[in-house]
N, C-alpha and C positions, 0 to 999 in steps of 0.2 A: 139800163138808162140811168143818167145820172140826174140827182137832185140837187138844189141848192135852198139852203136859210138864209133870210141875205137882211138887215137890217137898213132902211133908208133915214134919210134925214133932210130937215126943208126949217127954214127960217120963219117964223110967225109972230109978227109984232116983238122983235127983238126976244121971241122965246124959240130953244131947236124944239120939235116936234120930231116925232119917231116914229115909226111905222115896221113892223116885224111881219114876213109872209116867206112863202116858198114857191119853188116853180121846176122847171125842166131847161127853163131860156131864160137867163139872167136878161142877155139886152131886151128882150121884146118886152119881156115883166114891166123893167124900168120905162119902157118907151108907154105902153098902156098907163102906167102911171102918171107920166107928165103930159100925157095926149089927153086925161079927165075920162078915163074908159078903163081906170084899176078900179082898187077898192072903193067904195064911197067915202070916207074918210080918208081918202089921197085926192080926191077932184079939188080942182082952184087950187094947186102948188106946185114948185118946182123941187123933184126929190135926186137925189143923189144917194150914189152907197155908200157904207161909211164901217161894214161887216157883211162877207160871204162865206159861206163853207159849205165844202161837196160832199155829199152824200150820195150812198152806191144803192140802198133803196128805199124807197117812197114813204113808207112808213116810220124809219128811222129821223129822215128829216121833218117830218110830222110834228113827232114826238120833240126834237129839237125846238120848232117853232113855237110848240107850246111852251115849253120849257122858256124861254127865251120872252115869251108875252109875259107870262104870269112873272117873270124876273124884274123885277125895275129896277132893282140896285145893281144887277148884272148890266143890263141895259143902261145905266146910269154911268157904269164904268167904262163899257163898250166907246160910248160917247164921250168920256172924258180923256181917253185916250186918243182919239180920232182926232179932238181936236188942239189936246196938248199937247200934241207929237212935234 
């Protein structure tokens, strides 16, 4: 089974917000997210992806995701690209 990291992004008072998690199903993930049925810190927003990568297993993208949380200036970069492209 395959995994994915997927980093989202959502507009809040003229600031981007970020949100980093993993899954098995990129669309359904995103869909619980913008239905207010993801994480708690995803409810009341409209998110979008803006970084994904597959991973072949569970633990691997795990580890990724933390990586990836604990990162802000990676994450900082992630997003700086997404949106100066």
């Amino acid at each position: 089974m395959n995994y994915f990291v997927y980093l989202i992004v959502t507009k809040n008072n003229n600031k981007i917000v970020s949100y980093v998690g993993y899954t098995n199903n990129l669309s359904k993930r995103l869909a619980l997210h913008n239905e207010n049925r993801g994480a708690k810190f995803t409810r009341g927003r409209k998110w979008k992806f803006i970084y994904t990568k597959k991973y072949h297993s569970k633990k691997k993208a795990m580890s990724e995701e933390y990586r990836l949380k604990k990162n802000s200036k990676l994450r900082k970069e992630i997003k700086y690209k997404f949106f100066n492209a």
